[in-house]
N, CA and C atoms as a LAMMPS dump frame, in Angstrom:
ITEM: TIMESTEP
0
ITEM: NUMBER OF ATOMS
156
ITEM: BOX BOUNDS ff ff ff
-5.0000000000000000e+02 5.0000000000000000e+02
-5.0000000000000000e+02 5.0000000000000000e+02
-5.0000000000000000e+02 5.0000000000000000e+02
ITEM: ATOMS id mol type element x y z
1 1 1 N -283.814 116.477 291.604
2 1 2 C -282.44 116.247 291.19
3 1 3 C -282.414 114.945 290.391
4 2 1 N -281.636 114.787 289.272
5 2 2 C -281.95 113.85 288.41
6 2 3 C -280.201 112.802 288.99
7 3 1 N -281.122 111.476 288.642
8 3 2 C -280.333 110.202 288.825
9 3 3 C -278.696 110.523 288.203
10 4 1 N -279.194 110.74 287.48
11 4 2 C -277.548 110.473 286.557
12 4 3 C -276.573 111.929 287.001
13 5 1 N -277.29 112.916 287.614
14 5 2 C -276.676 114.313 288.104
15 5 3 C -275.961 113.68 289.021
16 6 1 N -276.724 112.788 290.203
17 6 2 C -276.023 112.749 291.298
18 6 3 C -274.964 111.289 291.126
19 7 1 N -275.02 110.4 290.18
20 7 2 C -274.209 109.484 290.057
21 7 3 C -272.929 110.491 289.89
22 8 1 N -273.055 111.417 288.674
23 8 2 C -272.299 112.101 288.429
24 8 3 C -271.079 112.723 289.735
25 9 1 N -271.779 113.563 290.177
26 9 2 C -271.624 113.876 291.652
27 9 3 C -270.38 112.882 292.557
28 10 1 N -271.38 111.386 292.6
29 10 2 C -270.429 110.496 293.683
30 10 3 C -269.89 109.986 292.95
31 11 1 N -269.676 109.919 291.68
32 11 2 C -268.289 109.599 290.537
33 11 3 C -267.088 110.588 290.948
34 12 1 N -267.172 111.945 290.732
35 12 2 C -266.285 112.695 291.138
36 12 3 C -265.704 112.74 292.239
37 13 1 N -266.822 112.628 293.099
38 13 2 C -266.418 112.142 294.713
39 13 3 C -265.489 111.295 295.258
40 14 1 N -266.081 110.158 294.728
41 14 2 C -264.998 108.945 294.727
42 14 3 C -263.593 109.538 294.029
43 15 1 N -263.597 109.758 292.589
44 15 2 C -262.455 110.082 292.251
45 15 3 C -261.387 110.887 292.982
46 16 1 N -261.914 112.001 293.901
47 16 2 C -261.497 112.816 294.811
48 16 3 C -261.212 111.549 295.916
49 17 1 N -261.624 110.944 296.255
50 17 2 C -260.974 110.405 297.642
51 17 3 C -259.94 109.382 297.085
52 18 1 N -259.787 108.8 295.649
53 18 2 C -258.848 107.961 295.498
54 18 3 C -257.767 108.605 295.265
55 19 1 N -257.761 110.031 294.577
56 19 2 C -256.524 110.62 294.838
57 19 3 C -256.004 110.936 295.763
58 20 1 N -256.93 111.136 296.664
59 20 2 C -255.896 111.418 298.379
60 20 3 C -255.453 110.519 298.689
61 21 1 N -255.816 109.102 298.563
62 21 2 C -255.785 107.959 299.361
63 21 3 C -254.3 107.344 298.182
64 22 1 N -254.313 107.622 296.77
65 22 2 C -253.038 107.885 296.067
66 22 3 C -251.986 108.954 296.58
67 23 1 N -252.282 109.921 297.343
68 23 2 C -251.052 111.191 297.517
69 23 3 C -250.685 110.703 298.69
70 24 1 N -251.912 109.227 299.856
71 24 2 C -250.773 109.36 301.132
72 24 3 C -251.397 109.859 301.901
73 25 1 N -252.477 110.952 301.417
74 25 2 C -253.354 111.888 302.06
75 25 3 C -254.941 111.536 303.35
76 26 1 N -255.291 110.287 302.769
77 26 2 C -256.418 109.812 303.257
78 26 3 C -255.937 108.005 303.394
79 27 1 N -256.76 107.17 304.573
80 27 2 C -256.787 105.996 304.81
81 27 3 C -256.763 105.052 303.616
82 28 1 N -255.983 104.512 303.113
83 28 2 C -256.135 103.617 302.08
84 28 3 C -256.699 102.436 302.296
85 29 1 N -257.374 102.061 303.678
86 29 2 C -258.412 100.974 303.726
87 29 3 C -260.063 101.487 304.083
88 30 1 N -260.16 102.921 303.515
89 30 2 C -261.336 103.86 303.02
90 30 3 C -262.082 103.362 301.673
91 31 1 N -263.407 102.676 301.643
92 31 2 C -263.403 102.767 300.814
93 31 3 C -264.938 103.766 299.598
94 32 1 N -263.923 103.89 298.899
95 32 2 C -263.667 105.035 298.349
96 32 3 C -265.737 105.105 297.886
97 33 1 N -266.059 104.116 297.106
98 33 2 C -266.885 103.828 296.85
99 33 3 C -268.379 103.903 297.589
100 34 1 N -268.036 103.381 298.767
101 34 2 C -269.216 103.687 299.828
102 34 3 C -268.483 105.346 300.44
103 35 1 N -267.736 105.768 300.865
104 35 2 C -267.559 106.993 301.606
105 35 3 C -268.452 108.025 300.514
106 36 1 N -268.327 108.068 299.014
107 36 2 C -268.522 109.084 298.337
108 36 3 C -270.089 108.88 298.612
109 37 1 N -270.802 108.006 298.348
110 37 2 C -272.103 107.717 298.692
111 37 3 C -272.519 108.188 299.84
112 38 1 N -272.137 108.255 300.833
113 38 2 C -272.475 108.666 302.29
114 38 3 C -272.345 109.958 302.404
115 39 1 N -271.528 110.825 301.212
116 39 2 C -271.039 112.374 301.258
117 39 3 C -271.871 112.346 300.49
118 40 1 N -272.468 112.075 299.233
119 40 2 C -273.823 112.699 298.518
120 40 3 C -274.62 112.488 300.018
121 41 1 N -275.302 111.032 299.845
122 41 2 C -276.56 111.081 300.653
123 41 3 C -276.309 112.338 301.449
124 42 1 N -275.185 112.394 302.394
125 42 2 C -275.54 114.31 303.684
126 42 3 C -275.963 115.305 302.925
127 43 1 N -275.197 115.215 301.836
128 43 2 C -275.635 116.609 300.967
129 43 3 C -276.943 116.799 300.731
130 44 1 N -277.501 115.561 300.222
131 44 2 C -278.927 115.364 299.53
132 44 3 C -279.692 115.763 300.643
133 45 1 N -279.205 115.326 302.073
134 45 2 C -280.378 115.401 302.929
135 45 3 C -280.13 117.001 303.398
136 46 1 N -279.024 117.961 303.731
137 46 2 C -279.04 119.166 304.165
138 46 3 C -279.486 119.665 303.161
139 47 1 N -280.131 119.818 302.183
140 47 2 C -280.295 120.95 300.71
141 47 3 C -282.187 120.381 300.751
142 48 1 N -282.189 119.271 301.116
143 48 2 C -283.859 119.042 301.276
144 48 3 C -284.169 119.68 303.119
145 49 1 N -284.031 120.443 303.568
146 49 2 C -283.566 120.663 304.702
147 49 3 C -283.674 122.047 305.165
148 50 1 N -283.112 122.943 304.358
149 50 2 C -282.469 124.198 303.899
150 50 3 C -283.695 124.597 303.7
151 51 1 N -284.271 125.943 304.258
152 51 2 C -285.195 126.586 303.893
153 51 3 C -285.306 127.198 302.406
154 52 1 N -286.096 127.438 301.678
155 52 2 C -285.58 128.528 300.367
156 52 3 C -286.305 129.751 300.369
């Protein structure tokens, strides 16, 4: 998986949690920046994980 795929990835991520945390929806002392990072890294690690 290439570097800039998964920046990509926790760019969107983040963007997704600042809009919740804009609608009211999510903790606004979340931050946004490390949470999206911690939701790639699980991903990264269940898909290396995952039989094929």
């Amino acid at each position: 998986m290439s570097a800039q795929l998964v920046r990509r990835w926790q760019e969107c991520v983040r963007a997704g949690i600042e809009a919740t945390q804009a609608a009211g929806e999510a903790n606004p002392s979340l931050d946004a920046e490390r949470t999206a990072a911690a939701v790639i890294a699980t991903v990264q690690g269940g898909v290396k994980r995952c039989p094929h």
